[in-house]
C-alpha positions in Angstrom: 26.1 31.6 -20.5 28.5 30.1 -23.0 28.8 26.5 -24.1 32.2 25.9 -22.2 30.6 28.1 -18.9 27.8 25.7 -18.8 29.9 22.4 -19.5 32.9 23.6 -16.8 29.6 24.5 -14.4 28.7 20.9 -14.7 31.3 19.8 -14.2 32.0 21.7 -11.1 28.6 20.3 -9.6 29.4 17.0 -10.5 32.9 16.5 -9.0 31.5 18.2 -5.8 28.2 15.7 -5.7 30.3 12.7 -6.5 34.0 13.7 -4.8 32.7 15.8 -2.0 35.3 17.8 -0.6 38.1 16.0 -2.5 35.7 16.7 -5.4 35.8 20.4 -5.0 39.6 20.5 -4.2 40.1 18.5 -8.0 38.5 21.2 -9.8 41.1 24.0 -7.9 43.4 21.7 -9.0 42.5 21.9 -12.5 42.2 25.5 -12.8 45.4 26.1 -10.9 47.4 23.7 -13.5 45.1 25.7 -16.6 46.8 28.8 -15.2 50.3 27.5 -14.8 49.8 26.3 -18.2 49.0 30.0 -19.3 51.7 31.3 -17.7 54.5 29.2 -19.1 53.0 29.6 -22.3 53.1 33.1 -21.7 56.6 33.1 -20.7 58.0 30.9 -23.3 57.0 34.2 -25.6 58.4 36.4 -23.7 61.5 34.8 -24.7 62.2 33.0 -21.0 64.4 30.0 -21.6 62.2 26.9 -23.2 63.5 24.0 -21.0 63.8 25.7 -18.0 59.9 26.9 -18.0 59.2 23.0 -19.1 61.3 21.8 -15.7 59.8 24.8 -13.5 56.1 23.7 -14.7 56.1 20.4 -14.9 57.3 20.2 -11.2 54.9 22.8 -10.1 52.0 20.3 -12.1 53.0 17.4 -10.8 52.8 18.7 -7.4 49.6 20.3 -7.7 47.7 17.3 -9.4 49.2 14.9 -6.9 49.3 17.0 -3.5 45.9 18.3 -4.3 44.6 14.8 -5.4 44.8 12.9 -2.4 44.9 13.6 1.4 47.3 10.8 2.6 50.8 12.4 3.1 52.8 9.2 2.9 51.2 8.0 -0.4 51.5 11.6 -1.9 55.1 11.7 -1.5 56.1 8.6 -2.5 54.2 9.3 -6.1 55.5 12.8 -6.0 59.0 11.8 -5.9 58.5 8.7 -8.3 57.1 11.5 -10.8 59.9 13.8 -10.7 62.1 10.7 -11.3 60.1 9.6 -14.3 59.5 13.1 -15.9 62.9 14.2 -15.6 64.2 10.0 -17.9 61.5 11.3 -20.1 62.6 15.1 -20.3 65.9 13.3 -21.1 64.9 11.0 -23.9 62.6 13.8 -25.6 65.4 16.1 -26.2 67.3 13.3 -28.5 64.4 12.5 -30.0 62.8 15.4 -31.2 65.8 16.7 -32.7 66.2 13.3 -34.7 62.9 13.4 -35.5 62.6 16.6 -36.9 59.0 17.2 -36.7 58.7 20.6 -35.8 56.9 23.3 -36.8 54.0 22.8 -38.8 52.8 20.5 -42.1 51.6 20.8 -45.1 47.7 20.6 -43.8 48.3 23.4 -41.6 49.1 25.7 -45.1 45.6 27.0 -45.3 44.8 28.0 -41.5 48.6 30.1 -41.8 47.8 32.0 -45.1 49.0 35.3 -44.5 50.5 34.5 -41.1 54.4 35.2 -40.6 56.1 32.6 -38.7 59.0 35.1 -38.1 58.2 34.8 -34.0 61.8 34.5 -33.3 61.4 31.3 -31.2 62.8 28.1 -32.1 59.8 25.1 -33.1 62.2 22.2 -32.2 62.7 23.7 -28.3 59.0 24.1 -28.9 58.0 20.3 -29.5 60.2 19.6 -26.8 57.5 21.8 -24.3 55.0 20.4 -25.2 55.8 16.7 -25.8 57.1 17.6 -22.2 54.1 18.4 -20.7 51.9 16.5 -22.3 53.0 13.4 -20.5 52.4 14.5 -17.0 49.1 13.8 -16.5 49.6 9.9 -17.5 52.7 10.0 -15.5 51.1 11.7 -11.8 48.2 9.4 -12.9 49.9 5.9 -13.3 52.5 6.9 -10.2 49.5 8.2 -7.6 47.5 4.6 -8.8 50.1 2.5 -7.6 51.2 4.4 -4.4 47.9 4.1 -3.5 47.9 0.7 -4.5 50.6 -0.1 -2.4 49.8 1.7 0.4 46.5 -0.2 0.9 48.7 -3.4 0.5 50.7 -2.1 3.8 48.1 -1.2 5.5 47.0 -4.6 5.7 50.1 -6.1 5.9 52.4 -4.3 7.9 54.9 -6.6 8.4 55.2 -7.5 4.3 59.6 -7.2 3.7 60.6 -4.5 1.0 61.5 -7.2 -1.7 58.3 -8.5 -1.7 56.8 -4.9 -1.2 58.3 -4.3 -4.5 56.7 -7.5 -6.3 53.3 -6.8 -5.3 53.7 -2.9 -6.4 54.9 -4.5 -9.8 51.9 -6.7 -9.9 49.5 -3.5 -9.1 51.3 -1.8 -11.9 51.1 -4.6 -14.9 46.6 -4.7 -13.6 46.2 -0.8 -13.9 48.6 -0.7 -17.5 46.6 -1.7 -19.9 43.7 0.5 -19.1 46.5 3.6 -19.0 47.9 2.8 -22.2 44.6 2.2 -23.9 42.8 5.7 -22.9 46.1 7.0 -24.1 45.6 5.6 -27.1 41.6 6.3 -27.7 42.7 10.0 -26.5 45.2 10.1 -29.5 43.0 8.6 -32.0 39.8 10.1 -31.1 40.8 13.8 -31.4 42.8 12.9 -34.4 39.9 11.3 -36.2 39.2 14.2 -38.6 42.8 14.2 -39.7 42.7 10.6 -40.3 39.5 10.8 -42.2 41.4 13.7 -44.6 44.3 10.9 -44.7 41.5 8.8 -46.3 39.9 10.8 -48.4 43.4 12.0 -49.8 44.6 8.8 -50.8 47.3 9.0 -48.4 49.5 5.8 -48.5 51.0 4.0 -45.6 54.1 5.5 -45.9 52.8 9.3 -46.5 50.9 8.9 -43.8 53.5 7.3 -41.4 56.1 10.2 -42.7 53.6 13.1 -42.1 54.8 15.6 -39.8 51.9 16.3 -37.8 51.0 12.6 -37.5 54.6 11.8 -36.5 54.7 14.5 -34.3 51.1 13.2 -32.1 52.2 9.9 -32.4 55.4 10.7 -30.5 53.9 12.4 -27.9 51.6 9.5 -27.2 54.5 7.0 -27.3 56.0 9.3 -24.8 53.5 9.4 -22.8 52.8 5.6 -23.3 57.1 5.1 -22.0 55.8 7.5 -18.9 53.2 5.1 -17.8 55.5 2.1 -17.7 58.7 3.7 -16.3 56.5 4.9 -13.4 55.8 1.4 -12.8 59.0 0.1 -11.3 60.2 3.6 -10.4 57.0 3.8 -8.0 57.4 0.5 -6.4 61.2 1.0 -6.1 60.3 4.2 -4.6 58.0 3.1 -2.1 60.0 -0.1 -1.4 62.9 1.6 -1.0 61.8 4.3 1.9 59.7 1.2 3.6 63.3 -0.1 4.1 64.7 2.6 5.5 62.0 3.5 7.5 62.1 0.3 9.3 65.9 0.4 9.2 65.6 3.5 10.9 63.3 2.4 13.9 65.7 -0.7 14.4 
């Protein structure tokens, strides 16, 4: 049995031990989104259209990490729909951005590890960077949208007469308690698994201003700042969300 056999086998027993049935329906979860990851990747070269594979997948991903996550129906949705909201403002600013960024394609540390490579794959690296800046921020936005649905739906529960304004309120205050620790295993994510490269930054006498101008540092630090703009627009997008149908509904049974 291989390393990652054994690790993904512990896993498994784990989540099923500790999560029970919701356990074991995470893990189908994750391989089903490790597959649909596959396949876009797959289909991106086979020359399939960048951006519409991003839209297609990250809809199917959100769906599957937050249908799959959680049994409730009415806390699902709402987060569901407050995702899609988010991920399509972020699809929207990463377009701009990477195209005034310019950080596609690879850097200059990457010359060794493509020696004797072409790069001649006939696809474009900026539509590239755009995939997976794209996708990369899903999990911190179905995340920080499925936290404070849930948040708020244990607030009506227990007050089921609380108005939609202050509904609203109280979903902002759930979101401002669970930011911080988003944002900050965000960040630890980013900087732990860039750690070598930052060491080689050090031990090349990289300046501030190298380092801040390196392509594949730029390029990371983008997508975490993306991500990090995902967390907080899911925020008020959530609480709107689940505000806003709280108002009908009752508008509705009147």
């Amino acid at each position: 049995m291989s390393t990652i056999s054994a690790l993904g086998l512990i896993l498994l027993i784990l989540m099923v031990i500790i999560g029970g049935r919701q356990g074991w329906i995470a893990f189908w979860s994750l391989l089903l989104n490790f597959a649909f990851l596959f396949l876009a990747v797959a289909l991106v070269a086979m020359h399939f259209p960048p951006l519409a594979i991003t839209v297609i997948t990250g809809v199917i991903i959100l769906a599957v990490t937050i249908f799959m996550g959680r049994n409730e129906l009415r806390i699902t949705v709402n987060a569901y729909y407050a995702s899609l909201i988010v991920f399509a403002i972020i699809l929207l600013l990463i377009i701009p951005v990477e195209h005034l960024a310019r950080v596609q394609g690879f850097g200059l540390e990457d010359t060794d590890a493509l020696e004797g490579m072409s790069l001649q794959i006939g696809l474009s690296f900026q539509s590239m960077t755009v995939v997976v800046t794209s996708l990369s921020s899903l999990g911190a936005i179905a995340e920080a949208a499925m936290s404070i649905a849930a948040g708020m739906g244990t607030l009506i529960e227990g007050e089921p007469t609380i108005d939609s304004h202050h509904l609203f309120v109280r979903g902002l205050a759930i979101g401002r308690q669970i930011m911080g620790t988003a944002l900050n295993t965000l960040f630890f994510g980013f900087f732990g698994g860039f750690l070598a490269l930052f060491i080689w930054f050090a031990g090349l006498n990289y300046s501030f201003g190298t380092i801040m101008n390196d392509k594949i540092f730029v390029n990371e630090l983008l997508i975490v700042l993306i991500s990090f703009i995902g967390v907080l627009l899911s925020v008020p997008v959530t609480a709107w969300m689940i505000a806003f149908r709280r108002h009908y509904e009752k508008h509705v049974n009147n």
